[in-house]
Every structure is written in C-alpha cells, then in structure tokens.
Backbone as CSV, one residue per row, in Angstrom:
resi,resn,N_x,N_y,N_z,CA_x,CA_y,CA_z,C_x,C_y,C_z
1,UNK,118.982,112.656,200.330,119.312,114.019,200.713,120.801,114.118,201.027
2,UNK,121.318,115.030,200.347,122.853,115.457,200.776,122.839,115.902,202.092
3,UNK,124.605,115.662,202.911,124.635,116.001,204.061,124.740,117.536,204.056
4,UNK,124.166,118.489,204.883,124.135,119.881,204.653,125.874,120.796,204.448
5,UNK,126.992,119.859,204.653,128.358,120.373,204.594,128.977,119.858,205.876
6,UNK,130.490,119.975,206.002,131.057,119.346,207.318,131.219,117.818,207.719
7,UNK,131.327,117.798,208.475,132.084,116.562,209.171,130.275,116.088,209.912
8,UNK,130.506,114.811,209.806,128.714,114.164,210.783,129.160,114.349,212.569
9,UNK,128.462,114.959,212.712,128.759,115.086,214.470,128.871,113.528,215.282
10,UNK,127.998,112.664,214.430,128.819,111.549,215.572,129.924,110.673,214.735
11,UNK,129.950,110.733,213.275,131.289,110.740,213.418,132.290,111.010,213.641
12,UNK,132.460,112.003,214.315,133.518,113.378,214.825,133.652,112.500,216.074
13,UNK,132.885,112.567,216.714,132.550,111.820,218.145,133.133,110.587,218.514
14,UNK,132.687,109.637,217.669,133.487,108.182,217.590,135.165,107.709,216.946
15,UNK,135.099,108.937,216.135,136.756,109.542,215.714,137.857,110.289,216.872
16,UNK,136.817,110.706,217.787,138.003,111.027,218.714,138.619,110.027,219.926
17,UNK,136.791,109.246,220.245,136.860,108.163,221.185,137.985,107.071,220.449
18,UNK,137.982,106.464,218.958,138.865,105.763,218.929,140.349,105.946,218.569
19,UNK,140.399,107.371,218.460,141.727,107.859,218.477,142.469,108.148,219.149
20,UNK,142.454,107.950,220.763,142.948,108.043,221.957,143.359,106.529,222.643
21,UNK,143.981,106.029,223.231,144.202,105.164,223.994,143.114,104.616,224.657
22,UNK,142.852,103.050,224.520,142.443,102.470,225.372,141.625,102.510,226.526
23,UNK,140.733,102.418,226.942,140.256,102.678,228.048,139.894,101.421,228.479
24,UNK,139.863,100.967,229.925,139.231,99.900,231.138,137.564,100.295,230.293
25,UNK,136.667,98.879,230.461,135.661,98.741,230.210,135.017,99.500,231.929
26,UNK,134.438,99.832,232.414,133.394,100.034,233.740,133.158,98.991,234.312
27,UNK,133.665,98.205,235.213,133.179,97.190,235.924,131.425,97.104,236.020
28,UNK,130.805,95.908,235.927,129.158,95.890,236.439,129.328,95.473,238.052
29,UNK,130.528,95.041,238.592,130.332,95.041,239.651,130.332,96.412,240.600
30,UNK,131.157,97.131,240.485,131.318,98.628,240.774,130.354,99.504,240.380
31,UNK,129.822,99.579,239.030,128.677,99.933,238.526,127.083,99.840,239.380
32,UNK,126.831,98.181,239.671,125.727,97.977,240.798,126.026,98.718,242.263
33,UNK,127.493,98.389,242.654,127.608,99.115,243.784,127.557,100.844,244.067
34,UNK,128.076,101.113,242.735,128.080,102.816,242.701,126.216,103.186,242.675
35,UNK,125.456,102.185,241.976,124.056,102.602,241.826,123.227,102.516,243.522
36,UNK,123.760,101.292,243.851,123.096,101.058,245.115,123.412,102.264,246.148
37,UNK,124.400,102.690,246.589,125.331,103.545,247.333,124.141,104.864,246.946
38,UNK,123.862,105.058,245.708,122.833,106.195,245.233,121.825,106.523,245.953
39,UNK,121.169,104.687,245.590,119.903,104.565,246.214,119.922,104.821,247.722
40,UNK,121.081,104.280,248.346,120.856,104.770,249.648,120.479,105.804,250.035
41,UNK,121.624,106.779,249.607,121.943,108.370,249.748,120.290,108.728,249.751
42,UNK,119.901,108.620,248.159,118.466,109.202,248.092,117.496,108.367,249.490
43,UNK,117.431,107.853,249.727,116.462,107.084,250.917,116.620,107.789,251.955
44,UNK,118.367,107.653,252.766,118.220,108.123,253.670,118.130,109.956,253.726
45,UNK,118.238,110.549,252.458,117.754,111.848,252.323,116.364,112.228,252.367
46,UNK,115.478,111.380,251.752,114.267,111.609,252.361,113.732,110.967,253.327
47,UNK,114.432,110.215,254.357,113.798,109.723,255.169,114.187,110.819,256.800
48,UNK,115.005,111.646,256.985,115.434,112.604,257.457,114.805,114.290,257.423
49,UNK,114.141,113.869,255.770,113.568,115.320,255.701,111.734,116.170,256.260
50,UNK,112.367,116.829,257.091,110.695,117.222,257.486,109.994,118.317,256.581
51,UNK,109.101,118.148,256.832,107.821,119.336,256.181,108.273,120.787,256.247
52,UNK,109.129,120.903,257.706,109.635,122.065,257.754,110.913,122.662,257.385
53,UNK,111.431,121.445,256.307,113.134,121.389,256.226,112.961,121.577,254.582
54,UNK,113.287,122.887,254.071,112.890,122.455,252.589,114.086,121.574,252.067
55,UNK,113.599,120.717,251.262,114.478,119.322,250.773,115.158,119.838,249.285
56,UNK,115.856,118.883,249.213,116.451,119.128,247.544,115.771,119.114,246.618
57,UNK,114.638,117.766,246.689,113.712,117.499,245.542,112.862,119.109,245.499
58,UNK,112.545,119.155,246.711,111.350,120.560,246.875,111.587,121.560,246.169
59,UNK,112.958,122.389,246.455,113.625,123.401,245.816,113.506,123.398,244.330
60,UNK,114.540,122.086,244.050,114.647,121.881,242.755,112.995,122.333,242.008
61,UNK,111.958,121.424,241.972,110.737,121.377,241.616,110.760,123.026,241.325
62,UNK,109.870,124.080,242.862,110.268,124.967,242.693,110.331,125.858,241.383
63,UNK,111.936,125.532,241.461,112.627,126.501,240.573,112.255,125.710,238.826
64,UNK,112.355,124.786,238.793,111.695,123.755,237.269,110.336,124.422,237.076
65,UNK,109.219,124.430,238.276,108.041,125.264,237.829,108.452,126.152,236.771
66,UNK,109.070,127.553,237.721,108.802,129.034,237.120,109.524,128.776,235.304
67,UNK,110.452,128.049,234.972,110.338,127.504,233.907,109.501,126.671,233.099
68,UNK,108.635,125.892,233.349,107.464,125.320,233.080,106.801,126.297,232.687
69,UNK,106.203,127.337,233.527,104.895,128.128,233.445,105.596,129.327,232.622
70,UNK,106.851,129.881,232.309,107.436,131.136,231.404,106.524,130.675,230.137
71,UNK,106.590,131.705,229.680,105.978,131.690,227.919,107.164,131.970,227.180
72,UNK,108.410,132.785,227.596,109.648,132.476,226.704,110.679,132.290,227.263
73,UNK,111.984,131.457,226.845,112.879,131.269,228.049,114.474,131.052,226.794
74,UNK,115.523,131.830,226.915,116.478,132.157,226.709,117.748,131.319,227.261
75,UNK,118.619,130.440,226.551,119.480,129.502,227.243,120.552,129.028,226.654
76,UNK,121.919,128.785,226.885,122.837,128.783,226.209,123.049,126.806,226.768
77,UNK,123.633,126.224,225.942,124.252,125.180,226.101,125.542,124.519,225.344
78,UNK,126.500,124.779,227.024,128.241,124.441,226.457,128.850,123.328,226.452
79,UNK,128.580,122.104,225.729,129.154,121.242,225.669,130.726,120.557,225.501
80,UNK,131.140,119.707,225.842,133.403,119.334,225.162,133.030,117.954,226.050
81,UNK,133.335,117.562,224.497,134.119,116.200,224.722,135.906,116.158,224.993
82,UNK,136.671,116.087,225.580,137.933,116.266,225.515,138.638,114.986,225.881
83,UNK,139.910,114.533,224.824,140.202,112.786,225.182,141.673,113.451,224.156
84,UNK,142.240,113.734,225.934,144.004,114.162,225.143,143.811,115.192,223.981
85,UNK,144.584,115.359,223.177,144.781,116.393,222.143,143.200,116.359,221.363
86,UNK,142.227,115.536,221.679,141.594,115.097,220.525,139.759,116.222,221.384
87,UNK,139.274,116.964,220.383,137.761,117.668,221.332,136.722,118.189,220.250
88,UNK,135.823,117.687,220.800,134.485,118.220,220.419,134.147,119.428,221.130
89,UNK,133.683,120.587,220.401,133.191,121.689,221.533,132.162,121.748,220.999
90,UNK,130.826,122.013,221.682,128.966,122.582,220.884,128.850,123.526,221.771
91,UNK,128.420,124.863,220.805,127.824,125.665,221.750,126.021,125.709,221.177
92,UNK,125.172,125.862,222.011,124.069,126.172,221.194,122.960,127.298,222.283
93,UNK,122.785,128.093,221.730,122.449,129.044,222.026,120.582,128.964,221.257
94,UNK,119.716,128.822,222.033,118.270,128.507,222.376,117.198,129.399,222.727
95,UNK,116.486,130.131,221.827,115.734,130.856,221.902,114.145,130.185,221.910
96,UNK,113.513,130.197,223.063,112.262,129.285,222.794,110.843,130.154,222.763
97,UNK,109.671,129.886,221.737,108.716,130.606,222.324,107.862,129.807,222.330
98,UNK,107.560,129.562,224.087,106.259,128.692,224.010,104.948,128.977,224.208
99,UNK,104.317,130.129,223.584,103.251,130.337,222.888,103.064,130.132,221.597
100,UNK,104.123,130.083,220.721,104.056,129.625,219.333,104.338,128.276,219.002
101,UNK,105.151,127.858,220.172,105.658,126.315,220.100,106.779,126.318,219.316
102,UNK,107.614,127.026,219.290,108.898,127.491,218.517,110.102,127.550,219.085
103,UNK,111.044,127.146,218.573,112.424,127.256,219.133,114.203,127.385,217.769
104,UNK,114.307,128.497,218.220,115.798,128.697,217.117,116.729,128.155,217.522
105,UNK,117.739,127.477,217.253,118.680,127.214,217.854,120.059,127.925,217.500
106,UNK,120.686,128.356,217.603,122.402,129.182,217.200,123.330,127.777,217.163
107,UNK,123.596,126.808,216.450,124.462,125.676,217.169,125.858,126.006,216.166
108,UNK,127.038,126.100,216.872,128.295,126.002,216.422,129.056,124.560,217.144
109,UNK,129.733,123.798,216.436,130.305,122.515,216.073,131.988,122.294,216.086
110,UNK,132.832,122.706,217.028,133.695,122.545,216.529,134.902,121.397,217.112
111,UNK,135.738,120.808,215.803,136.565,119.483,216.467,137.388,119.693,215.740
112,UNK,138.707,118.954,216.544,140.374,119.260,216.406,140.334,117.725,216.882
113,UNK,141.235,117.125,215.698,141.447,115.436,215.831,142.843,115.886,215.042
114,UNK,144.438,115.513,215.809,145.790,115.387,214.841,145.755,114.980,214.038
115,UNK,145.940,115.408,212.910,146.315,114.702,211.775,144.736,114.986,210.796
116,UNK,143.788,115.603,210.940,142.686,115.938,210.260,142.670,117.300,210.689
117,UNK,141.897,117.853,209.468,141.190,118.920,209.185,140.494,120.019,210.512
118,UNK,140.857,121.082,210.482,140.180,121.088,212.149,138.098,121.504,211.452
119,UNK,137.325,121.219,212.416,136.230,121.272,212.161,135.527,122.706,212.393
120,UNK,134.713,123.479,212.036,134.312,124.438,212.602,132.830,124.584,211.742
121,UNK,131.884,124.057,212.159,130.637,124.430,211.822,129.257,125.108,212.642
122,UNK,128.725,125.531,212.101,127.559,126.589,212.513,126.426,126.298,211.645
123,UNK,125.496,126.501,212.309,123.912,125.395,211.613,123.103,126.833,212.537
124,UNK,121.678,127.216,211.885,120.702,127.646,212.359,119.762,126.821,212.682
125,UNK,118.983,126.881,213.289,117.887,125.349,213.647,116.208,125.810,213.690
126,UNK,115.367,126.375,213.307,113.948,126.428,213.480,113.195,125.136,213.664
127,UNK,113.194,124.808,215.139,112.046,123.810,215.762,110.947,123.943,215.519
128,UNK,109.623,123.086,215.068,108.658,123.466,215.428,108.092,122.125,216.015
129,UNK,107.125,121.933,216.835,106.212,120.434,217.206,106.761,119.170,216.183
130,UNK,106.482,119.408,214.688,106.196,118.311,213.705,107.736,118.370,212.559
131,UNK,108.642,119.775,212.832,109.348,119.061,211.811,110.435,120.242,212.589
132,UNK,111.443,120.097,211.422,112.681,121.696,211.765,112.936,121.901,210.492
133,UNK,113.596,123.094,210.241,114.497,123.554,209.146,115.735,124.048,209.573
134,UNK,116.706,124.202,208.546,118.015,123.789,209.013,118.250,124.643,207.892
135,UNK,119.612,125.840,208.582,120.433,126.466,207.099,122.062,126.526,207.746
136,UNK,122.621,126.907,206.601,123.719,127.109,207.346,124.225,128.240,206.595
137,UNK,125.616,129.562,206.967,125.915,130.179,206.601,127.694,129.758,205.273
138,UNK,127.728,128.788,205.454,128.866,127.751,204.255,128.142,127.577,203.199
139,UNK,127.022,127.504,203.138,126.063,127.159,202.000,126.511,128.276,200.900
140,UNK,126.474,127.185,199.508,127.087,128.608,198.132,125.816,128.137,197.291
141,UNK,126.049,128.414,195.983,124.928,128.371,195.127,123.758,128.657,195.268
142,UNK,122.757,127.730,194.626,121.453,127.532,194.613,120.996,127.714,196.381
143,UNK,121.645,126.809,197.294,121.661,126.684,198.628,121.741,127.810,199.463
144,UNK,122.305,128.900,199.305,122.888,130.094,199.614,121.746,131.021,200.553
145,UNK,121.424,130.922,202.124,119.928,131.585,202.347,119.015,130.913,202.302
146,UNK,118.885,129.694,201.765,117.715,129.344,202.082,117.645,128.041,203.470
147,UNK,116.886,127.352,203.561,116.806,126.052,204.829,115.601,124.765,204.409
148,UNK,116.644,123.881,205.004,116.711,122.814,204.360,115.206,122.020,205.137
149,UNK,113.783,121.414,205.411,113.231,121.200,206.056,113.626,119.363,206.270
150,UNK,114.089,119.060,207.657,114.764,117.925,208.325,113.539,116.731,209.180
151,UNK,113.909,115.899,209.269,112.664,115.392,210.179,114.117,114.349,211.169
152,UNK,113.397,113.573,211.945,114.553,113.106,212.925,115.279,112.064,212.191
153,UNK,114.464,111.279,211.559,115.610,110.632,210.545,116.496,110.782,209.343
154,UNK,116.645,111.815,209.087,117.346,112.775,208.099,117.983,113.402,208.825
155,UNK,118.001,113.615,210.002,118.964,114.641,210.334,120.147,113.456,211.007
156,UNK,119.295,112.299,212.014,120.179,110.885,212.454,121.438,110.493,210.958
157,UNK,120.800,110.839,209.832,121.677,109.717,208.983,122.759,111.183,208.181
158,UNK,122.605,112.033,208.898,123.588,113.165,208.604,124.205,113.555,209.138
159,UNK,124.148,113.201,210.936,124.662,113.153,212.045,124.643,114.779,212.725
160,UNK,123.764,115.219,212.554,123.086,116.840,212.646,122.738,116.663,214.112
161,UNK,123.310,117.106,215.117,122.702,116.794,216.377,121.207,117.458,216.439
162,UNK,120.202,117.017,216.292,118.975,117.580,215.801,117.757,116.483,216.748
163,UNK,117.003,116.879,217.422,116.645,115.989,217.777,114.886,116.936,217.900
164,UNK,113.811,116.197,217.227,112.448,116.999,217.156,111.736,116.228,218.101
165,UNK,111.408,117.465,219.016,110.088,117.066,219.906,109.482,118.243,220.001
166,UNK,108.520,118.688,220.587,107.538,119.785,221.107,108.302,120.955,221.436
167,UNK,108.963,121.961,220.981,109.827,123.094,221.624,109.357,123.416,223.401
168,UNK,109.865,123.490,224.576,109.564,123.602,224.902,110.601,124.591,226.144
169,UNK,109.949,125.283,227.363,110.896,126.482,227.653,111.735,125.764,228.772
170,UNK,112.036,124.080,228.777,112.302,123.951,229.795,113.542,123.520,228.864
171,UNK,115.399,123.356,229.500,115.479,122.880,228.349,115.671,121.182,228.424
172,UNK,116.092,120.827,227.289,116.328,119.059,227.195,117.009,118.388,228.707
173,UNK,116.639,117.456,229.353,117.353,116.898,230.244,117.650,117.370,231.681
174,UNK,117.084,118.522,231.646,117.366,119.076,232.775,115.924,119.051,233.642
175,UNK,114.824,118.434,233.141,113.787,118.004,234.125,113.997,116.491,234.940
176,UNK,114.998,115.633,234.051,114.933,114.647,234.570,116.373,114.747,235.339
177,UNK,116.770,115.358,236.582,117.185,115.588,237.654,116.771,114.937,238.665
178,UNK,117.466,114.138,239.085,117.153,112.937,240.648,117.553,114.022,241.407
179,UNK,117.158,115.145,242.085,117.951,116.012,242.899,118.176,115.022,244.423
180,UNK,119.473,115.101,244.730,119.431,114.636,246.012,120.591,114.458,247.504
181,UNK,120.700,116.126,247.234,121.462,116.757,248.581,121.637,118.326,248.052
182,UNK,121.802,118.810,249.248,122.391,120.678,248.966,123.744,120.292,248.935
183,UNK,124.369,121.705,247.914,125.732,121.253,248.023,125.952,122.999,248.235
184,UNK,127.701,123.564,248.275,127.959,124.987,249.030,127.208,125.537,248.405
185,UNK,126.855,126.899,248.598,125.966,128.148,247.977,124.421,127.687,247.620
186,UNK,124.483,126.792,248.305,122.722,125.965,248.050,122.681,125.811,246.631
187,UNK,123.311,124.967,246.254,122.906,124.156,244.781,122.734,122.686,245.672
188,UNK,122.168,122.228,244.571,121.786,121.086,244.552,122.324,120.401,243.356
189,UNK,122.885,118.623,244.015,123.279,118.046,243.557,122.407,116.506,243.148
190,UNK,122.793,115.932,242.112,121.943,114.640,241.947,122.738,114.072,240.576
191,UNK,121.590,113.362,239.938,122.329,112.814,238.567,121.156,112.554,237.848
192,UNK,121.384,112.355,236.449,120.201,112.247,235.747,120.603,110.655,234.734
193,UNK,119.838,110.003,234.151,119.779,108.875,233.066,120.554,109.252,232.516
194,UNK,121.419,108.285,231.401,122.181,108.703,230.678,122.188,108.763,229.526
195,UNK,121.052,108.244,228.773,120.009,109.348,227.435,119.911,110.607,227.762
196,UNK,119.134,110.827,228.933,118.877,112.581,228.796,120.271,113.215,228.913
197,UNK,121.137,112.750,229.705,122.499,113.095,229.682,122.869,113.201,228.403
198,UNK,122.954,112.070,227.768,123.966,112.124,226.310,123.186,113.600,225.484
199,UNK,121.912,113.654,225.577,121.247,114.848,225.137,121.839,115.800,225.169
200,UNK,122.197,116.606,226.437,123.024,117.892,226.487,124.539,117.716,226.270
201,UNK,124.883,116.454,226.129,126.455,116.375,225.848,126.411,116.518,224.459
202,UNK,125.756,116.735,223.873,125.699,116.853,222.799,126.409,115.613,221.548
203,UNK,126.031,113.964,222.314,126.335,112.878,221.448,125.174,111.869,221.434
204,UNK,124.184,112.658,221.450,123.024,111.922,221.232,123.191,111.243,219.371
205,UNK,123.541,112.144,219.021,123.756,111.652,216.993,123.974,110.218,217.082
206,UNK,124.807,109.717,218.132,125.838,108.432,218.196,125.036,107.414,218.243
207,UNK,123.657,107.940,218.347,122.600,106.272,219.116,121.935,106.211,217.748
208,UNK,122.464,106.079,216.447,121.872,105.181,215.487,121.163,104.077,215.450
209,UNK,122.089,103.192,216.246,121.638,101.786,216.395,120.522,101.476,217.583
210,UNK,119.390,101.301,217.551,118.281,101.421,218.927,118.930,100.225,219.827
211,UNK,120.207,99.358,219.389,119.990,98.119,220.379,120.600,98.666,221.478
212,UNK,121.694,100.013,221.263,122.761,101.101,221.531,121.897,101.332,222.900
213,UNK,121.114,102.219,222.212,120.479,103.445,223.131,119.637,102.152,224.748
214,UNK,119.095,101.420,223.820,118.173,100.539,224.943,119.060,99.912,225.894
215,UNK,120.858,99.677,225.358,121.453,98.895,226.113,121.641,99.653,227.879
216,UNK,121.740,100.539,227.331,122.735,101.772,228.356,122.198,101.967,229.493
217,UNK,123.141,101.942,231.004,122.355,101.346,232.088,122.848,102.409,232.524
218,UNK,122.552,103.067,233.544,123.228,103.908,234.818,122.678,105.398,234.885
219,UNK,123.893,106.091,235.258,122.862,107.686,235.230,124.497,108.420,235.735
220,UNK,124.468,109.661,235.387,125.605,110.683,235.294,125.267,112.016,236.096
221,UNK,126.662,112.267,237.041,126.215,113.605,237.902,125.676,114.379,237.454
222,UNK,124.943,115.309,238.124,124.569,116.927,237.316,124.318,117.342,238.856
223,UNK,124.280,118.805,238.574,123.865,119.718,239.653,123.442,120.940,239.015
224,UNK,122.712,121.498,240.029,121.707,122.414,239.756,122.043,124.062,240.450
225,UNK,122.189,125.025,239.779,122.520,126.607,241.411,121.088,127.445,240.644
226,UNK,120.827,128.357,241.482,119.568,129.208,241.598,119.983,130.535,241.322
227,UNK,118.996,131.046,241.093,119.257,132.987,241.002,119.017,133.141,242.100
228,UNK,120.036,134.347,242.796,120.206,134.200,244.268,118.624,135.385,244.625
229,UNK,118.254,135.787,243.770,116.656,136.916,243.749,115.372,136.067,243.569
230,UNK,115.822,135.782,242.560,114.183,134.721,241.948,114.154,133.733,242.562
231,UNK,115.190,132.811,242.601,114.990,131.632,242.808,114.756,130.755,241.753
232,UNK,115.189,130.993,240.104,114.698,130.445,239.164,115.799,129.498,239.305
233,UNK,116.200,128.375,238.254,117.239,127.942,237.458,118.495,128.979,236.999
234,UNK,119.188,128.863,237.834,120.280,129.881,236.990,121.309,128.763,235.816
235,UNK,122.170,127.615,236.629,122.883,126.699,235.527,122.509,125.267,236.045
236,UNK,122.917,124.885,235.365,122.514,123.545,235.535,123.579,122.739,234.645
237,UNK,124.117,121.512,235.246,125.344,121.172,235.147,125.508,119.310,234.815
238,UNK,125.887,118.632,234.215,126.336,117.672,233.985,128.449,117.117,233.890
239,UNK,128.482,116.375,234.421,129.893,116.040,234.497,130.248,114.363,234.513
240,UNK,130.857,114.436,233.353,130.696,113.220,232.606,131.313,111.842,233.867
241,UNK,132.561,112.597,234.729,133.850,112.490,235.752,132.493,111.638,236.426
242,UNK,132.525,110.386,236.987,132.050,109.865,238.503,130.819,109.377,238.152
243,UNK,130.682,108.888,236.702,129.535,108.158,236.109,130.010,106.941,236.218
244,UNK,127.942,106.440,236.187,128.345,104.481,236.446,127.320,104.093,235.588
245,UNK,127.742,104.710,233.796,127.241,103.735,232.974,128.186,103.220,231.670
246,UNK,127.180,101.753,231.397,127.830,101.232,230.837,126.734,100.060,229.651
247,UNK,127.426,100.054,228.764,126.342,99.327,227.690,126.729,97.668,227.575
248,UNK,125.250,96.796,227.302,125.932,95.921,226.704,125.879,95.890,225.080
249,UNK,126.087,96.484,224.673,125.791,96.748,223.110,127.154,96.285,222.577
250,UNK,126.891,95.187,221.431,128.177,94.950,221.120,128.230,95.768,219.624
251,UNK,127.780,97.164,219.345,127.804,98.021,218.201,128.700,98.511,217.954
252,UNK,129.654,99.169,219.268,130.988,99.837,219.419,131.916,98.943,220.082
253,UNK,133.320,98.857,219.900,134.313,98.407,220.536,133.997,98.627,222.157
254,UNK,134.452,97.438,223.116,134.010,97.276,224.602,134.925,98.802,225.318
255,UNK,133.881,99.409,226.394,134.289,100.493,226.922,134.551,102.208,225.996
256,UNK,133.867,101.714,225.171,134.327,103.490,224.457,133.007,104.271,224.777
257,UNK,132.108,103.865,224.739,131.061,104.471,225.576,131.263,105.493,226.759
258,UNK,132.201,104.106,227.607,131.985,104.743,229.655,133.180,105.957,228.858
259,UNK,134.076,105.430,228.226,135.059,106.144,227.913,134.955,107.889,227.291
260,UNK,134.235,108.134,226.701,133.750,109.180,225.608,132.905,109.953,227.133
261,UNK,132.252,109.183,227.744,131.097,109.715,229.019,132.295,110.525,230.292
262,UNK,133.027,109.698,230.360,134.326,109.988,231.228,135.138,111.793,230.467
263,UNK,134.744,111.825,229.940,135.621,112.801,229.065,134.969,113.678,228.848
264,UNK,133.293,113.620,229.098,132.350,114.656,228.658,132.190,115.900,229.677
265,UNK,131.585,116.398,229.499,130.938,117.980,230.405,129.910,118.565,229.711
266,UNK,128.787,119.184,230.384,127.742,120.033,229.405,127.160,121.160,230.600
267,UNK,127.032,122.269,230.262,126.554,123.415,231.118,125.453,123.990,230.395
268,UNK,124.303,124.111,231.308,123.162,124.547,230.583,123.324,126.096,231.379
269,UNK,123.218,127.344,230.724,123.362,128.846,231.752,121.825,129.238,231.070
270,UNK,120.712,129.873,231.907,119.403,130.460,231.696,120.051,131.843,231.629
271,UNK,119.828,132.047,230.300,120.366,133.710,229.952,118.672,134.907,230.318
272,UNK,117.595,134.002,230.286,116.358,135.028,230.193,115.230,134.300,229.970
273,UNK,113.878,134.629,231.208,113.027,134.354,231.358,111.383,135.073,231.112
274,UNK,110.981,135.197,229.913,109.902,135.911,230.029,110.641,137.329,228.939
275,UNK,109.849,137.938,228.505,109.970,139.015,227.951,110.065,138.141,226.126
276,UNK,110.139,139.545,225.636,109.967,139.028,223.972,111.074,138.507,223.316
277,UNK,110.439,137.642,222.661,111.597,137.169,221.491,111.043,136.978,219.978
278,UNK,112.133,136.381,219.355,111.887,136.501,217.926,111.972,135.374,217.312
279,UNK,110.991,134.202,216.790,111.047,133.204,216.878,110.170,133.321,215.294
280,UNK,110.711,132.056,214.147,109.740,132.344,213.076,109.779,131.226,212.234
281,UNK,108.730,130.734,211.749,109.400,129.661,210.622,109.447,130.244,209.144
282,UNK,110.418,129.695,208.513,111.458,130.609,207.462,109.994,130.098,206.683
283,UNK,109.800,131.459,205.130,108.763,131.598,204.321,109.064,129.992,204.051
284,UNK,107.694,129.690,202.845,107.324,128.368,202.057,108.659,128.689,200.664
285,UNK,109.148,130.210,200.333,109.732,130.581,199.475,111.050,129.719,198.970
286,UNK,111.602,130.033,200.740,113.043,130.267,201.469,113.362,128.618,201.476
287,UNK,112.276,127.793,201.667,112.638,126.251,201.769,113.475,125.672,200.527
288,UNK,114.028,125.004,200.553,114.503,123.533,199.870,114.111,123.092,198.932
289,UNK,113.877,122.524,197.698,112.836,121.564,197.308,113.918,120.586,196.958
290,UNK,112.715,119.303,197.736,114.009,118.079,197.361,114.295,117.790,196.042
C-alpha cells in the first residue's frame, strides 16, 4: 500500500529530535529518585485524606464518570513538539458517537525542520471498533474523495498517527491520570505512564519497534481543571517539562527519547457533551480497492 501523501509523522518526529543539539541522557539515578519522591507525595496524600475531605482521586473519578456514561462527546486535541527552530504541531479535532461506536477525527499535521520543505497535512479519520478509513483532501486522480480502509499496521508502516481501538467518549490517555493534589482554581494535578502520554503527544507512530515501547519506564505531568457548573472535564493537560522517563532501548541514539519528551506539550479541551452528532462510515462505493 502507498503512503497516503506527505511526510511519515514519525519520521518528521525523529527528524527534528536529531536535528537539534545534543541532549544529557536522564539519569536512572534521579529518575528512581524523582519516581520515589511521587510515591511519597501520593501516600502521604491519601493517608491525610478523610471521608469528609473530597480528595483528588475522588473529584477526578467524578468528573471521568459523566464522560464515561455521555453517549456523545466533542474534543479537540493540541499537540507541539518544539526543539529550537525545529516543530511538530497536531491538531485533531474528535467527534465521538458512542452509541454507534464511531469516531471522526479532523487531524491536521504540521512541521517546519530548516533546510526542508515545510509540512502541512490534513487526514479525515472514520474509527470504527475493527478497522478506520482514511481520506485526505491532497488526494488527485482516481484517489480524489474517496478513503482509504487502514488497519493498525498499515497505518504504523506509513507513520499515520492512527491508532484503532473501540471509539470511545472518553478521550485517549486521559483515564489513566494518577490524580494526586489540588492545584489553584481546583484543578488537579498528577501524571500519567508514558505510552498513554506519548498517545496525546501525538508520537505514538515512533514505537515501531515493540522492544521501544516495552523499554520505557516512568510517567509525565498532566493536570486536570473542571467546568466551573457541571463539574465535567473541561481540559486536561500533559507537559512534557519535569518528566522522569527514560528507555533502555538501544533502537534510537542514547537520550533522544527523554529529549523529544522534554520538548513536548498536549492539551486535550472538551468542546461538548451529549447532544447530536454526525458520525458515519463512508459508502462500500467511496472505499479504495487495493
């Protein structure tokens, strides 16, 4: 299968990480200590908290329910890699319906590396449980309107940040939240693994190699703020700044990992909860044939 047009998103990714200067590998000694220091925090946070004190974990939960139980849920996700002159930006914009088990995605792609081409791509995405289809508006010819049907390893070896599981209204990564302290305006702060992390940073493409993904130890800030009415999920936040992971994978040059993670950011904003949407899988017509 041809790549659908553009630049492969994790080669874009690993083109900017090694086109920048050098980076310090992450100490494992600093690394254990930054994890332990965690564990504390979380201990002595729940060991302080009463029945009558609502806690971080509590809240959080909470507000993850009324997303759980929505039947449609509306969500933008702003990703940048940034390393000196050199950036990845993803926006993807997420329409889910989980009564149909469906999800569209809006994803735009864009990277500026000196001395190359600047990047600017846009992909449509129809999720369903068992597969996706994929179009894009660059498409000429024969290709022109119609969508391409992808499965996860076709989209991995095209570097399509595409990743198929169950559509669902919660979005990627943001259930697995260690919540663990209030921070001003009552958000809540914590950190999550740094798979589900790389998820919304939008460099999940990069874990080709499984020895990669299995190596990777630690977990990356995020924080959480509320609708000051509902109480739902309003954003939800990752920040690459004050992470303590690090791989032993000898797949990539030592430290471009912590390095690329150091440089990241991803903002999840809940644009809409409940009410109708428009969710569809493109005719049998409109498809591809390989």
């Amino acid at each position: 299968m041809k790549r659908p047009g553009g630049i492969a998103a994790a080669s874009l990714i690993l083109c900017i990480a090694a086109g920048c200067a050098s980076a310090e590998p992450v100490s494992r000694a600093t690394t254990a200590g930054s994890m332990a220091a965690s564990t504390a925090t979380t201990s002595t946070t729940a060991r302080f908290t009463t029945p009558s004190t609502p806690s971080p974990v509590r809240v959080f939960s909470v507000a993850l329910r009324s997303l759980y139980q929505a039947k449609t849920v509306e969500y933008v996700v702003e990703s940048t890699v940034q390393l000196g002159e050199n950036a990845i930006r993803t926006e993807r914009k997420v329409t889910v319906d989980g009564d149909k088990g469906l999800a569209l995605t809006r994803l735009r792609l864009r990277g500026e590396v000196p001395g190359q081409d600047e990047v600017d791509l846009t992909m449509r995405i129809v999720n369903t449980p068992d597969a996706a289809y994929v179009t894009m508006p660059a498409w000429t010819g024969s290709r022109r309107g119609k969508w391409m049907e992808m499965t996860n390893e076709s989209a991995l070896s095209m570097g399509v940040p595409l990743e198929l599981s169950a559509p669902t209204t919660v979005p990627p990564g943001v259930e697995a939240l260690a919540a663990e302290e209030f921070a001003r305006g009552g958000a809540v702060r914590g950190s999550i693994d740094a798979l589900p992390a790389f998820s919304l940073l939008g460099m999940s493409g990069i874990f080709k190699d499984p020895d990669l993904s299995s190596s990777l130890i630690g977990s990356v800030p995020a924080s959480v703020t509320f609708d000051a009415d509902s109480g739902a999920i309003a954003t939800f936040t990752v920040t690459g700044k004050g992470h303590d992971v690090w791989s032993t994978s000898e797949s990539l040059p030592p430290g471009m990992i912590e390095q690329v993670i150091d440089a990241a950011r991803a903002k999840v904003t809940i644009t809409k909860i409940g009410g109708r949407v428009d969710v569809s899988v493109p005719a049998a017509e409109d498809i591809l044939k390989e």
